[in-house]
C-alpha positions in Angstrom: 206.2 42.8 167.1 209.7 41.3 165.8 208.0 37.9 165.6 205.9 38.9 163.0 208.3 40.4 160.8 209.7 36.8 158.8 206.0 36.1 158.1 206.0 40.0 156.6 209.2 38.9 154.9 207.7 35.5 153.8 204.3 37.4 152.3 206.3 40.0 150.6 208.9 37.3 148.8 205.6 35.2 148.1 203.9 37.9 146.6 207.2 39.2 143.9 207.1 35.5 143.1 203.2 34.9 141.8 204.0 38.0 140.3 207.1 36.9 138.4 205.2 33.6 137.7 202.1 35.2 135.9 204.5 37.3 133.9 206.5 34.8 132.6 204.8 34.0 129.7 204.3 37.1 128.3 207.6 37.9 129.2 207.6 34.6 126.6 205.2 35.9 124.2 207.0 39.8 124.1 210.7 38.4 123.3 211.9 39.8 119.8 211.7 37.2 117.1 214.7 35.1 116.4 215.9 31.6 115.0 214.6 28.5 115.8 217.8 27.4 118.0 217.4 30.2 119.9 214.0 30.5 121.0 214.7 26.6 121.8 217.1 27.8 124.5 215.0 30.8 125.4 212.1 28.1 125.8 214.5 25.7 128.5 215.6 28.7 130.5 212.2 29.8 131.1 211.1 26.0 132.0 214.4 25.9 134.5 213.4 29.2 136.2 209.6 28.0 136.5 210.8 24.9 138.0 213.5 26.4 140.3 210.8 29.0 141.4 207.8 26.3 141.7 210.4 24.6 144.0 211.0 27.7 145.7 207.3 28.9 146.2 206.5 24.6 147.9 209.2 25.3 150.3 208.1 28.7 151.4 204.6 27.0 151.7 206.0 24.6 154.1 207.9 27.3 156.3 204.9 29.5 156.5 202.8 26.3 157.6 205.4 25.7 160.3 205.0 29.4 161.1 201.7 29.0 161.9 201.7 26.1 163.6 204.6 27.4 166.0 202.1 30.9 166.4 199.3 29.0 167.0 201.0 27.3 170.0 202.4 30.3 171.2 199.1 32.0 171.4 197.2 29.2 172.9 200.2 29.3 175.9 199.7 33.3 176.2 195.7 32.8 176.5 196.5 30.2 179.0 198.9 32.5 181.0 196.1 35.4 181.2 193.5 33.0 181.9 195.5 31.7 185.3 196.3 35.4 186.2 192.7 36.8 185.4 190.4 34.2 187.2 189.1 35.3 189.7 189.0 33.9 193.6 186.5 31.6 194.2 184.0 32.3 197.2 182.9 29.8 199.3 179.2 29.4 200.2 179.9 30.3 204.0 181.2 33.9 202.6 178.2 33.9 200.2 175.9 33.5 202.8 177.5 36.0 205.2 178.0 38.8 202.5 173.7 39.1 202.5 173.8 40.4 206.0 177.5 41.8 206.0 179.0 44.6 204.6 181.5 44.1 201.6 184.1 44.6 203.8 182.6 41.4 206.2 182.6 39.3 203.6 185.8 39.0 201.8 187.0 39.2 205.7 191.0 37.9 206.1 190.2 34.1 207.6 187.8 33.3 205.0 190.3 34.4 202.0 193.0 32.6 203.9 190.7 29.0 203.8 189.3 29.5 200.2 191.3 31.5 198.2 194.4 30.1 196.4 197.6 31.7 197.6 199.0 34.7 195.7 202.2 33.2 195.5 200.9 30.3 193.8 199.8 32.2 190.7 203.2 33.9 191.3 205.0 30.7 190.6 202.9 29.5 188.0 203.7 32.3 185.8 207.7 32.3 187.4 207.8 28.5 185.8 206.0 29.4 182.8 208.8 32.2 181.9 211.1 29.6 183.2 210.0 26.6 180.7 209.7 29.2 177.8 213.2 30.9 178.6 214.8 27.4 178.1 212.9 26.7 175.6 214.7 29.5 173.7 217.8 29.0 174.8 217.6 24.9 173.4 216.1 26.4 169.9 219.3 29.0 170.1 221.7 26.6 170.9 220.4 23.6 167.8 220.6 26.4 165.7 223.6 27.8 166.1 225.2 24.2 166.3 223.7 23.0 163.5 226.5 22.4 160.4 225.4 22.4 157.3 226.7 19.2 155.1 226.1 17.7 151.6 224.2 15.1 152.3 220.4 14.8 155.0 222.4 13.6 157.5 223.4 16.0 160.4 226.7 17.2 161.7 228.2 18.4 164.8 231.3 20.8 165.1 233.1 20.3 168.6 236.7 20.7 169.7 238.8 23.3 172.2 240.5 26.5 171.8 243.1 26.1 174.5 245.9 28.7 175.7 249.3 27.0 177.3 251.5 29.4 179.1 254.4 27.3 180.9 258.2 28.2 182.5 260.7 25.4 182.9 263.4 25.0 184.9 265.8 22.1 183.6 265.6 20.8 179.3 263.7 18.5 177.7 263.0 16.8 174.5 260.2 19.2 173.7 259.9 22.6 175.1 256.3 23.2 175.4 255.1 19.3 175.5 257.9 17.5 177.7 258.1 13.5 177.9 261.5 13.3 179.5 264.3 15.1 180.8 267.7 15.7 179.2 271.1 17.4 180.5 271.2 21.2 179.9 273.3 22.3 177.9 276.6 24.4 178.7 276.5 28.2 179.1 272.2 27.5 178.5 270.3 28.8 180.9 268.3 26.3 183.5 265.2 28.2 183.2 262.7 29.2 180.0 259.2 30.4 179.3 256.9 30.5 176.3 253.1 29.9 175.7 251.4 27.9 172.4 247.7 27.1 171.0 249.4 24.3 169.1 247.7 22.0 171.5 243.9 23.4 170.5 241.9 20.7 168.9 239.1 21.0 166.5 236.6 17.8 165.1 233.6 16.7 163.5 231.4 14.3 164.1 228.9 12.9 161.5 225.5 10.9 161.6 224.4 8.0 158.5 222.0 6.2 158.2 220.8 3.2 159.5 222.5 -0.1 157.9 221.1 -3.6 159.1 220.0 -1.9 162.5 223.0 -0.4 163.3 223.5 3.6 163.8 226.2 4.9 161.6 228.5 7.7 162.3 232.0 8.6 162.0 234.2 10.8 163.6 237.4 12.6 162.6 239.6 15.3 165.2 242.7 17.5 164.2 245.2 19.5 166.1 248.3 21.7 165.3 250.9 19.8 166.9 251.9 18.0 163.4 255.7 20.3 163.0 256.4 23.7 163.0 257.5 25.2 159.5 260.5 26.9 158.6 260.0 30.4 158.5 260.5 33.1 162.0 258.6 32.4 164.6 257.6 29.4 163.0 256.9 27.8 166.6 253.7 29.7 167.0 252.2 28.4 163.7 251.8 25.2 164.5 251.2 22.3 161.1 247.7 20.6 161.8 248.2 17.3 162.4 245.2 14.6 162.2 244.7 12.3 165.4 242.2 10.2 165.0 239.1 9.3 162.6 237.2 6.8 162.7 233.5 5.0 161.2 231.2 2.7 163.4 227.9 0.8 162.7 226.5 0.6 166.2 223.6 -2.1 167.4 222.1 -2.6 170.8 225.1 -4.6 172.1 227.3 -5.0 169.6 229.8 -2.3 167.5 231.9 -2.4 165.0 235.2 0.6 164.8 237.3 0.9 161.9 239.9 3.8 161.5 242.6 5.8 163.3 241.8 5.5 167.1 243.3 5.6 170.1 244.7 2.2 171.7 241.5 0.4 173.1 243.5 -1.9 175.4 245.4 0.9 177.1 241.6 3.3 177.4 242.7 5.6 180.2 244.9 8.5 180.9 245.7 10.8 183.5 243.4 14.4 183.4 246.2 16.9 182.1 245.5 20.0 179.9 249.1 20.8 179.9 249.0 17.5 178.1 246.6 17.7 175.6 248.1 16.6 172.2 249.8 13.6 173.5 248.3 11.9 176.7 250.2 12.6 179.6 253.3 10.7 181.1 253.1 9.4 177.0 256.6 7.2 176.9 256.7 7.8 180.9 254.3 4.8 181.9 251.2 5.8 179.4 250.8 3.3 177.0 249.0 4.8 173.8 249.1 5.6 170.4 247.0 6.6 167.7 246.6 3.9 165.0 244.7 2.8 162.4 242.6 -0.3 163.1 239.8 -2.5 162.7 237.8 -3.6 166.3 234.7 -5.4 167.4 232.8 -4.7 170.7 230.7 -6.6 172.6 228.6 -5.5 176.0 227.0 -8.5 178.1 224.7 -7.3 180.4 225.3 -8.9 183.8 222.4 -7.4 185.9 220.6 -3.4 185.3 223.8 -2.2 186.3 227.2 -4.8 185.8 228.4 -5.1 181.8 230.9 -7.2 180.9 233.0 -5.3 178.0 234.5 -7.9 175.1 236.8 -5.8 172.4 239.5 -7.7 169.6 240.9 -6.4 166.7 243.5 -6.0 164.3 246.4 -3.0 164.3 248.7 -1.6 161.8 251.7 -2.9 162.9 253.6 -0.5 164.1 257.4 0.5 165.7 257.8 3.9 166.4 260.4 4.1 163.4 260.7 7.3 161.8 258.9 7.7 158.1 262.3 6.9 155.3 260.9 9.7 153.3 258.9 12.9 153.9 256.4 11.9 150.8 256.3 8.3 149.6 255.4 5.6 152.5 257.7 2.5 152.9 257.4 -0.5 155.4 258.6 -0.6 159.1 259.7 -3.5 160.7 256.2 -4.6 162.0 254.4 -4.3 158.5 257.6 -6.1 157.0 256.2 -9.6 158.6 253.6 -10.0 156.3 251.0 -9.6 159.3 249.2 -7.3 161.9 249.3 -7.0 165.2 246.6 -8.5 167.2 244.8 -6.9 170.7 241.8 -8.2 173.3 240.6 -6.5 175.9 238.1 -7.8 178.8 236.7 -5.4 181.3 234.2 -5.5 183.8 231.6 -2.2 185.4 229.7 -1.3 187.4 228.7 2.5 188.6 228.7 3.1 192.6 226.9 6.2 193.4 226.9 7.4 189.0 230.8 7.7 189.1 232.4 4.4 187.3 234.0 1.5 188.7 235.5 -1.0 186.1 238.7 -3.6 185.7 240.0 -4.3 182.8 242.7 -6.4 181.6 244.2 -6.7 178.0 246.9 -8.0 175.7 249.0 -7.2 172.3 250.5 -9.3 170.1 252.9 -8.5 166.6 255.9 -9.8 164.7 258.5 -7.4 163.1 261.0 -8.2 160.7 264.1 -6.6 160.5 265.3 -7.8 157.3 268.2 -10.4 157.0 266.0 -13.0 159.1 266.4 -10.8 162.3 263.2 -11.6 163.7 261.1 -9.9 167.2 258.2 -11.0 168.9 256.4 -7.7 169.8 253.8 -8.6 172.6 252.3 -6.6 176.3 250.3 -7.5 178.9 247.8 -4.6 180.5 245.6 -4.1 183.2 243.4 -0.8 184.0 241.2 0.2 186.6 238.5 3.0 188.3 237.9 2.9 191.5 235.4 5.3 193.5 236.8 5.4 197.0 234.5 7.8 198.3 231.7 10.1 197.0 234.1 12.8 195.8 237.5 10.6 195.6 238.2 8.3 193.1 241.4 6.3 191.7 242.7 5.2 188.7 245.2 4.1 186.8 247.3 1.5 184.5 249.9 -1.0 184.7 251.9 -3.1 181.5 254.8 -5.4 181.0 256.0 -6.0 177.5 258.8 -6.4 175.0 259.9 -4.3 171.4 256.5 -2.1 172.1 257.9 0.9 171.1 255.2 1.5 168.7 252.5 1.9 172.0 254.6 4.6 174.1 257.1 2.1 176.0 260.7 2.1 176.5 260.4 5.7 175.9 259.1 4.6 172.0 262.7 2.3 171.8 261.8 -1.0 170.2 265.0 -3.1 169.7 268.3 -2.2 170.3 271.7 -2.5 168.0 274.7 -4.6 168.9 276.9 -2.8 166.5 276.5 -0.5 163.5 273.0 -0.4 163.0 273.7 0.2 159.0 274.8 -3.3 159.0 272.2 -6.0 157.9 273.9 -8.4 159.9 274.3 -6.5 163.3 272.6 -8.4 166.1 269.2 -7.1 167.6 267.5 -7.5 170.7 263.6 -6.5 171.9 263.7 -4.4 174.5 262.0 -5.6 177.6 260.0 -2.5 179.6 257.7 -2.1 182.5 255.5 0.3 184.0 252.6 1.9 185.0 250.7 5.3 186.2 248.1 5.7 189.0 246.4 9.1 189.9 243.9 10.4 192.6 240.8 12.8 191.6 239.2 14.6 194.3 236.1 16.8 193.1 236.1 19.4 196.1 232.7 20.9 194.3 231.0 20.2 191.1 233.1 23.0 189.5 236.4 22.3 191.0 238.7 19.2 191.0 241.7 18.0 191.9 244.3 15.9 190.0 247.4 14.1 191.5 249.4 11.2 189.6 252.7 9.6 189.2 254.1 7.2 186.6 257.3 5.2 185.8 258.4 3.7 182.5 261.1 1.6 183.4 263.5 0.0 180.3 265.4 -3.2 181.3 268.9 -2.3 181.7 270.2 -5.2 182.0 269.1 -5.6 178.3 271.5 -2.9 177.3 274.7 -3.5 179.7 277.3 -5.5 178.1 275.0 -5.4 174.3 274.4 -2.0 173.1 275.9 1.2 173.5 274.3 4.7 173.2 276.8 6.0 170.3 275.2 2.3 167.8 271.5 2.9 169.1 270.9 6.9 167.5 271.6 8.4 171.2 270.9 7.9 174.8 269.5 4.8 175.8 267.2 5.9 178.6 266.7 3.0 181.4 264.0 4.5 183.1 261.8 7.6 183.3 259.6 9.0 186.7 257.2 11.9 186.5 254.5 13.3 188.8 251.7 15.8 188.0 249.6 17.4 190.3 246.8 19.9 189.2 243.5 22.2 189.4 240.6 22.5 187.3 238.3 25.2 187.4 235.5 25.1 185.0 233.2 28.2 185.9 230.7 26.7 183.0 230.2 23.7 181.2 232.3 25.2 178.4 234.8 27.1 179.9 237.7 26.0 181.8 240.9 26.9 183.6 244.1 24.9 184.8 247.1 25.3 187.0 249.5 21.8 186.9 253.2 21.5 188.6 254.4 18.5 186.3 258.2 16.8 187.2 260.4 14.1 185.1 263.4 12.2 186.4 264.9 10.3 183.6 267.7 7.8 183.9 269.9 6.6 180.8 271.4 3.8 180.9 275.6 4.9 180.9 275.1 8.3 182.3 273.4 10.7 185.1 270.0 11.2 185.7 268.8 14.5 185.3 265.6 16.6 186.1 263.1 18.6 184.9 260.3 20.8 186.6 257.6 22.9 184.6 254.5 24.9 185.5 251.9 24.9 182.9 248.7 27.7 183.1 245.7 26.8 180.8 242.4 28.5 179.9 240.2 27.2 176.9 236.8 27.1 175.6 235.1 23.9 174.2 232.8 23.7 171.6 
């Protein structure tokens, strides 16, 4: 009975409209007499409403049309389904024949039911897979309509993103509370040990469809999260400032796309799986290469065989330090943007899927000159290699190694570029590119398609033999860390597609350069909900 209540609806609304239409004009002819101008507007409001409810009345014409249609099918599946569970057995001629001599009872006898007659349970499933197919079939109309996001334009859009809940204790101090990427010394009369919990690390993004420009499928991308600052007022830490990642526009062909935007680093693709690690990757300036930067980038897929690509990407980088911004409003030039130039990236890589879980190699390299005023030049530049590796049906490996120089501005040297040789608010103190190494490797095991496990280390080490004898720690804005260790292990639990649950043990050792090492351990519990 509820299905036929928007067609009611539909009638109803259809109905007050031809009415409102037919009275119209002698709702025209009945108005009281007045001057020229303004029966003119009178006359132009009356043509708009027409129009708006002409327009109106065609698009209710074409949702009753789809009505039918979609009742029509719906009754032609119903006669269907009472036509299978009304037919009746069909008799074979032996049965026939012995039913003229026989007794009702003889003839419908058990054996020859058994060798003629179709199953019970075979109607039985019939109808099972019928409620089955038409069950899903709900469910997929439910779930386009309530993901469907109305925009301005025809084109579609789709919401997606992850409420996600961080509750963490930590035993030692760190440069960030909540999202840790090295250890530092505790302080006296602190205490070694703190809790807290944050959403700061829920994202949320949109992803749009265009049209079609010289064969190529448009779309663009954009993806937020509220790890951008906290502001000043109490309890400021739990209102997190949104903070946009990455957005980006592509034009993709068969083969061939083409990226432009703010997008992760395509020559340093992978990361370790971390949820306590969501709004920077993790081990980020502890052997994770990666930043989010605008960029312009061509890819190219060869296809080798059915199932080996050869992956070609280049492009061009805002050329970047890691500086801090000179002012909180008005944008001036770092060091890398100061040489007149970009900074340049390739990347080859090679796959091919053993058993539909990926293996691939890739290798890459950067390229960028900074200027530091007064002719103090730097030759930014890294070398990267990345890998997947399926070692057996449920295990798999992965991982990334780099060696570089002044690439603070992609996560190494703990985001430390160049170092001062004296006051570094004199133009004419010397500088030096810090050299840096490093790397991270983990182990996924999928104990059941609901349940994984994740276990990785990584190391960031700073040349400190760059440092020793050049710079000191009180000319270079604080410690100069020589080299940072950290280790994750963790669970995953994802009870549905959309629903998920985490336990992870994470651990840095950091090393400066002219003092102790020092340690910290954290436990992080997550629970979040994609969309």
């Amino acid at each position: 009975m509820n299905s036929h209540r928007p067609l009611t609806i539909r009638c109803a609304a259809f109905a007050a409209i031809v009415l409102l239409l037919l009275n119209l004009p002698s709702l025209a002819q009945t108005s009281p007499p007045s001057a020229n101008e303004e029966q003119a507007v009178s006359l132009r409001e009356l043509q708009d409403q027409v129009r708006q409810l002409r327009t109106l009345l065609e698009e209710m014409k074409a949702e009753n049309a789809q009505s039918r249609t979609e009742m029509e099918r719906l009754r032609q599946d119903l006669e269907s389904t009472r036509a299978l569970l009304e037919k009746p057995a069909p008799i074979s001629g032996a049965s026939v024949a012995a039913g003229s001599t026989a007794p009702p009872s003889a003839a419908a006898a058990p054996n020859s039911t058994a060798e003629n007659n179709p199953p019970a349970n075979s109607i039985e499933e019939r109808v099972e897979k019928l409620e089955e197919s038409t069950s899903l079939l709900g469910s997929k109309i439910d779930e386009q309509y309530q993901t469907k996001v109305e925009t301005a334009s025809k084109y579609r859009a789709r919401l997606h993103g992850i409420v996600l809940m961080n509750a963490f204790r930590s035993v030692g101090n760190s440069d960030s509370l909540d999202l840790p990427s090295y250890a530092e010394p505790v302080f006296p009369g602190w205490p070694q040990a703190t809790v807290g919990a944050t959403l700061r690390q829920s994202q949320i993004g949109f992803e749009l469809f265009g049209p079609t420009l010289m064969g190529a499928k448009s779309s663009a991308d954009i993806q937020f999260d509220f790890a951008g600052g906290f502001p000043s007022t109490g309890n400021g830490v739990n209102f997190g400032i949104v903070r946009l990642q990455t957005g980006s526009l592509h034009l993709d062909w068969k083969d061939t796309s083409i990226i432009a935007g703010q997008d992760s680093l395509f020559i340093s693709p992978l990361s370790p799986t971390s949820f306590a690690s969501l709004a920077q990757p993790a081990f980020a300036f502890g052997g994770n290469l990666w930043g989010w930067t605008p960029q312009i980038r061509v890819e190219h897929r060869f296809s080798l065989s059915d199932r080996q690509t050869i992956l070609i990407e280049a492009g061009v980088l805002d050329n970047l330090d890691w500086e801090f911004p000179h002012d909180q409003f008005n944008r001036s030039a770092q060091a890398g943007e100061l040489s007149g130039q970009p900074a340049y990236a390739l990347r080859l890589a090679w796959s091919h899927p053993i058993q539909n879980r990926p293996l691939s190699l890739g290798a890459a390299g950067y390229y960028g000159k900074q200027n530091w005023t007064y002719g103090r030049y730097v030759d930014a530049w890294a070398a990267m290699a990345d890998w997947q590796i399926p070692i057996l049906p449920r295990l798999a490996l992965s991982g990334e190694i780099y060696r570089g120089n002044a690439i603070g501005g992609l996560g190494g040297a703990i985001g430390t570029s160049i170092l001062y040789g004296g006051n570094p608010r004199n133009p004419f103190t010397p500088i030096r590119g810090l050299d840096t190494a490093g790397g991270w490797a983990q182990l996924e095991f999928q104990l059941t398609p609901k349940i994984e496990f994740n276990g990785a280390i990584a190391e960031d080490d700073a040349f400190a033999n760059d440092a020793r004898g050049f710079a000191t720690d009180a000319d270079n804005f604080g410690l100069i860390i020589g080299k940072n260790l950290g280790a994750l292990g963790n669970i995953v639990f994802r009870p549905r597609s959309n629903l998920l649950f985490s336990a992870e043990l994470r651990r840095f050792h950091t090393f400066p350069v002219y003092s102790s090492s020092r340690v910290l351990n954290q436990a992080t519990i997550s629970a979040g909900i994609l969309f």
